[in-house]
C-alpha positions as CSV (number, residue, x, y, z in Angstrom):
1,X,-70.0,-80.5,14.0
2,X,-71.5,-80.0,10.8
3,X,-69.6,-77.1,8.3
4,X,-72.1,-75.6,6.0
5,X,-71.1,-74.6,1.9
6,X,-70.3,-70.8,2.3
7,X,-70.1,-68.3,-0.3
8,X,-67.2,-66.6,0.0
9,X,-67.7,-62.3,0.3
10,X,-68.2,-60.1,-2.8
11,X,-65.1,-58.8,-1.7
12,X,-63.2,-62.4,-2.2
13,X,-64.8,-61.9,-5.8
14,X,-67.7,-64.6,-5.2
15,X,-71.1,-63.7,-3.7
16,X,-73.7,-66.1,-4.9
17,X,-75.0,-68.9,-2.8
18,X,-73.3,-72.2,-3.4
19,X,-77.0,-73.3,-4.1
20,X,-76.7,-71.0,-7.4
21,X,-73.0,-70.5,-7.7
22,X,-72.3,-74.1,-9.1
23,X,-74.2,-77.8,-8.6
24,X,-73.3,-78.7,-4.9
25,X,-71.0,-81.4,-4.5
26,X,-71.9,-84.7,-3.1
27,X,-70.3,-84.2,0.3
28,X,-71.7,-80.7,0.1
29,X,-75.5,-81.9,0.1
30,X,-75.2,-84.5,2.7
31,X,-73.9,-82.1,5.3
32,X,-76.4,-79.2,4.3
33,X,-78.9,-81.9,4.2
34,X,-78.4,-82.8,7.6
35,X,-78.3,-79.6,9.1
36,X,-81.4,-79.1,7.4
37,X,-82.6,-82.1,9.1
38,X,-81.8,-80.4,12.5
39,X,-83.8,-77.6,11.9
40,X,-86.5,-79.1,10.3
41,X,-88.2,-80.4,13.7
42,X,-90.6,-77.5,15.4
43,X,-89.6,-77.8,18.7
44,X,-85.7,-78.2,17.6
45,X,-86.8,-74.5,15.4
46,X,-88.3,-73.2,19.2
47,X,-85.1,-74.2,21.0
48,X,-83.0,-72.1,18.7
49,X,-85.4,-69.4,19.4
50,X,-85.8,-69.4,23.1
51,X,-82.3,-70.0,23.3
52,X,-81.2,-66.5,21.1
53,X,-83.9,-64.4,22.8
54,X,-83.0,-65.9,26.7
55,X,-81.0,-63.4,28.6
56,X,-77.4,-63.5,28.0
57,X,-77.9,-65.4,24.6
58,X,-77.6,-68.7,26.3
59,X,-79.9,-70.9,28.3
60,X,-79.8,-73.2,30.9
61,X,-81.0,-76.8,30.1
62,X,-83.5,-75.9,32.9
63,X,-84.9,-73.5,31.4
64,X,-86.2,-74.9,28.3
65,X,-88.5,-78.2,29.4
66,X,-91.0,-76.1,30.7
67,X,-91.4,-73.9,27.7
68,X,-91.4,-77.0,25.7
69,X,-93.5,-79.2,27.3
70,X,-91.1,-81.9,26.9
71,X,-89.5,-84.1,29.2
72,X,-85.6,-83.1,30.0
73,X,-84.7,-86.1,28.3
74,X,-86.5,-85.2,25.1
75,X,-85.5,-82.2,25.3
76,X,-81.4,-82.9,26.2
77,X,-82.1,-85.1,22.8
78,X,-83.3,-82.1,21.0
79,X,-80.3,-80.1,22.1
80,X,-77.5,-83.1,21.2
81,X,-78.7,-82.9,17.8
82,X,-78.9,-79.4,17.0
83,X,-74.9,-79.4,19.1
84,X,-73.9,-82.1,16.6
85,X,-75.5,-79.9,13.7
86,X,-73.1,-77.2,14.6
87,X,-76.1,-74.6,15.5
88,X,-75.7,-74.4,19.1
89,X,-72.9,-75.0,21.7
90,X,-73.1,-76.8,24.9
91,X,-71.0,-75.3,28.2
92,X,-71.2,-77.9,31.2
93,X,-70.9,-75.6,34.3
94,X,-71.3,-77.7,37.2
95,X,-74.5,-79.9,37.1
96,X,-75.7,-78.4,34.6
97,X,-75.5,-77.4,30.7
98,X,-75.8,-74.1,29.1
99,X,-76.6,-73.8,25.8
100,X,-75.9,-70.8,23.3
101,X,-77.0,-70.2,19.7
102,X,-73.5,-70.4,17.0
103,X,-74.6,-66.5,15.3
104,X,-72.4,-67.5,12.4
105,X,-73.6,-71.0,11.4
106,X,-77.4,-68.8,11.2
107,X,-75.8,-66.5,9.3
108,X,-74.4,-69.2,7.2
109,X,-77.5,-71.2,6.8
110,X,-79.5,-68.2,5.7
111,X,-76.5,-67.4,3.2
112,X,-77.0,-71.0,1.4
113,X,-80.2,-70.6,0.9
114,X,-80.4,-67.0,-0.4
115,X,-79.5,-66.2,-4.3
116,X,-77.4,-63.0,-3.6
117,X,-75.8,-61.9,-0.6
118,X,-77.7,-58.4,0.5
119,X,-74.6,-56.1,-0.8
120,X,-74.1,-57.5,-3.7
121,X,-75.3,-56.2,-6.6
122,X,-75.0,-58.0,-9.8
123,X,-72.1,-60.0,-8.9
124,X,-73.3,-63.6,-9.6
């Protein structure tokens, strides 16, 4: 699972984006790079959405071919990568897998890509 380059909280005494904070390190890059990569597919992007918006936050494998159009194996394909990216979890509850959205590595993607976090100020 992939661990994106937070910024720390204003309170911690840093607030900007890693992006503007300092140049990103090599190892850095790669790992944003491929998380990038994971989101960068449209029907990867509509899994993450389906998936936050299902009832209960979390989705059935079962549930998201249909809505796709995709065969389960494309889809199951889709849903390993975005795992391995750290976005999503996988729970195997009998024959089947449930899939949830991780909030915080959203939240953390957003954050790398913003300038300032919202409450702020003129901290960077």
């Amino acid at each position: 699972m992939a661990t994106l380059p937070l910024a720390q909280s204003p309170e911690a005494g840093v607030c900007c984006s890693p992006l503007t904070r300092e140049p990103m390190s090599i190892a850095d890059a790669e790992r944003l790079a491929g998380i990038l990569k994971a989101v960068a597919d449209p029907a990867r992007l509509r899994l993450l959405s389906i998936i936050a918006s299902h009832d209960g936050g979390e989705a059935c494998v079962c549930d998201l071919t249909e809505p796709l159009d995709l065969s389960q194996p494309t889809v199951s394909h889709h849903l390993k990568v975005l795992v391995e990216a750290g976005l999503v979890t996988r729970e195997k509850r009998g024959r089947w897998a449930y899939y949830a959205v991780v909030p915080a590595a959203l939240d953390a993607l957003g954050g790398v890509l913003t300038t300032r976090h919202a409450n702020a100020g003129d901290c960077c």
